[in-house]
C-alpha positions, -999 to +999 in steps of 0.1 A: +053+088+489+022+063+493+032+033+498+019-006+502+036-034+513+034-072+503+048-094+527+079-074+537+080-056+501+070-021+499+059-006+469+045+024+454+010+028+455+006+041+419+022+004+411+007-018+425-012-050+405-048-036+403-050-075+418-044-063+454-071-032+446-098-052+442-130-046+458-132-084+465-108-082+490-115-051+508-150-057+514-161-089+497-179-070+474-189-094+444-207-126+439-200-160+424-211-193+415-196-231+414-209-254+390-197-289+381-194-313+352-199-350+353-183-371+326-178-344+306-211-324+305-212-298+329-244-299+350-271-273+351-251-241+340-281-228+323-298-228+359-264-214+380-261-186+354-294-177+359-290-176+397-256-157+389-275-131+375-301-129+401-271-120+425-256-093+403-287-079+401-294-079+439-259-062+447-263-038+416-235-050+390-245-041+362-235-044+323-224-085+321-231-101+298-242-134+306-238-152+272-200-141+275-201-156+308-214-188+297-188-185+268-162-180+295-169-210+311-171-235+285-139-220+270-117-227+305-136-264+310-126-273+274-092-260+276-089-281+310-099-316+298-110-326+332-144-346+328-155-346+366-145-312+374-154-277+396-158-250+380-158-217+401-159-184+388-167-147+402-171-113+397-162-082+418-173-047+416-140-038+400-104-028+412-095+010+431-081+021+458-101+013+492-134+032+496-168+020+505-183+047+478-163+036+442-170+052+406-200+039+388-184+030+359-158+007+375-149-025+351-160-050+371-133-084+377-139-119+364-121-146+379-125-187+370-108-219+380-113-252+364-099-280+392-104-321+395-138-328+418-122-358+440-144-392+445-167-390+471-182-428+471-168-431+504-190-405+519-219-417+501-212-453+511-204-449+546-220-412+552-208-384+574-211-367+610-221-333+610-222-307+639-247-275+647-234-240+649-251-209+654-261-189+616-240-154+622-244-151+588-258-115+571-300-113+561-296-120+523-282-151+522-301-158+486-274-138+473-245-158+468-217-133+479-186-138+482-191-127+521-181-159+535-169-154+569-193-165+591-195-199+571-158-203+574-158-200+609-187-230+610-166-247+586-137-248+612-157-254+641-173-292+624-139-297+612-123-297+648-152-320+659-145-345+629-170-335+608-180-331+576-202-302+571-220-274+599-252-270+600-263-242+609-297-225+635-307-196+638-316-172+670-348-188+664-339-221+671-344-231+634-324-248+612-316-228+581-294-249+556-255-260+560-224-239+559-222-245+522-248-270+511-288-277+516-299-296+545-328-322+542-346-348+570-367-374+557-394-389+582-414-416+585-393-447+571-392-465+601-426-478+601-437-472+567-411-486+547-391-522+544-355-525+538-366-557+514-381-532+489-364-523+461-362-497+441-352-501+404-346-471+382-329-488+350-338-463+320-362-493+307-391-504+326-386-478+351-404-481+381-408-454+410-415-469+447-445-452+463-440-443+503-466-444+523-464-415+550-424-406+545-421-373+543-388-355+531-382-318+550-363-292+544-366-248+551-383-228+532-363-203+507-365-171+522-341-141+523-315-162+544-314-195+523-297-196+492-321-206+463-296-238+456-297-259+424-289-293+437-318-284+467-339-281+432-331-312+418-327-326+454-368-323+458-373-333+424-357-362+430-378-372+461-409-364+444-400-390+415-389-415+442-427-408+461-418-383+484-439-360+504-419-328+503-425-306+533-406-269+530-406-262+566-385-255+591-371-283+617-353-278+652-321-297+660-340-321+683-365-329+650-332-336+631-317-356+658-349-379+656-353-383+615-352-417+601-327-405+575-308-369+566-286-360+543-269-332+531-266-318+494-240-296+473-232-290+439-196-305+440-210-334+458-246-337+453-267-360+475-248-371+507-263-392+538-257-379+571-255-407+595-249-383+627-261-354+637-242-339+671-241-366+693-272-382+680-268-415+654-293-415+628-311-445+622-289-477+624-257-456+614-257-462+579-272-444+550-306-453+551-327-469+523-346-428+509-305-414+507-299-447+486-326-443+464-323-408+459-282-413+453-297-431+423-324-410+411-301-375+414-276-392+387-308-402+362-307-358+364-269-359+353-266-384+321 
């Protein structure tokens, strides 16, 4: 008789909850996507679905309907009444017994969880430290698999050293993006821009500060970036503050040395960084661009 066992319960193959067959599990064979709401209104889903289909494509799921999707996810944040909340959905190949080669036809899995998004002021208020750790990560990170080991592991390494995110370089000494969130420097504040200015974005008589020389930096997409949405609105929002954006790689030691960095996720959005490793950034506060772009990323969300 084949048998499995769950904890210390054995059970028949043939029974088993096609839950503990899925290819998910076995080889992380799916991809997913987390999108939030803010007051209510959930926040660029038109964008992450796209992206969502963009990695289906790329792994070769095939026959989703997106509009369903999109269907699915409004259905579960309704039902949850939760008006700053995560959504986070995915979808697997399908469920069978382990193989690296499955049937073609395979029903692939959907899975979705509506949960509360805690307040973050604190972080952006205060900021956060965040360590480097090496990018062991596979070559097409612009597909957003559910292959998340190697993130994990950076994950637990910033969390032993206190802090808030890893960010991670590559064999070439580069800096690609965080363990799970975009990764952005801003130069050239120090001597180019006053802490007395002021930057007022009320929805009447809006007026956007022009920099002169500060420079906001951040990688390149490429094959191991993910193509995120808040890094879209991220360098939208520095080009309406007056920005130079720069899409180039930096080196730890160019990080260490920014005026200003900050950090930015979908569940969180923008967050200043305030150290990097051992190195304080700035005077150790969030510095004047992380402010105004705080301010300018929520014009994106109302």
């Amino acid at each position: 008789m084949q048998v499995a066992m769950i904890q210390d319960r054995i059970v028949p193959v043939e029974e088993l909850e096609l839950v503990y067959l899925d290819r998910g599990i076995y080889f992380g064979d799916g991809v997913y996507e987390v999108v939030r709401s803010y007051d209510g209104k959930i926040f660029a889903l038109q964008e992450h679905l796209q992206r969502f289909a963009s990695s289906l494509a790329a792994i070769e799921i095939i026959g989703v309907d997106i509009g369903q999707i999109r269907q699915r996810v409004q259905k579960a944040f309704d039902a949850a009444g939760i008006a700053n909340a995560k959504i986070y959905f995915h979808i697997t190949r399908g469920s069978a017994p382990r193989d690296h080669i499955c049937d073609a036809n395979l029903e692939p899995n959907f899975f979705l969880t509506v949960t509360e998004l805690l307040d973050n002021t604190e972080e952006k208020t205060n900021g956060i430290a965040v360590s480097t750790y090496p990018d062991w990560r596979w070559k097409r990170c612009d597909i957003k698999s559910l292959n998340l080991l190697a993130n994990v592991l950076a994950c637990l390494d910033a969390a032993r050293k206190g802090c808030a995110e890893a960010i991670l370089v590559d064999e070439a000494c580069l800096i690609t993006e965080g363990s799970h969130s975009a990764f952005f420097a801003i130069f050239g504040c120090r001597t180019n821009c006053s802490h007395s200015d002021t930057f007022n974005h009320q929805r009447a008589g809006f007026h956007r500060h022009q920099s002169i020389g500060a420079a906001l930096q951040t990688a390149p997409l490429t094959a191991n970036i993910l193509p995120s949405i808040t890094r879209k609105f991220a360098i939208k929002a520095a080009q309406n503050v007056g920005l130079e954006v720069l899409e180039k790689s930096l080196t730890p030691q160019q990080a260490g040395s920014a005026d200003e960095l900050f950090i930015a996720v979908t569940t969180k959005d923008i967050v200043p960084v305030v150290r990097f490793d051992d190195k304080i950034i700035g005077d150790g506060k969030p510095g004047k661009y992380c402010k105004m772009l705080i301010q300018e990323f929520r014009r994106f969300t109302i």
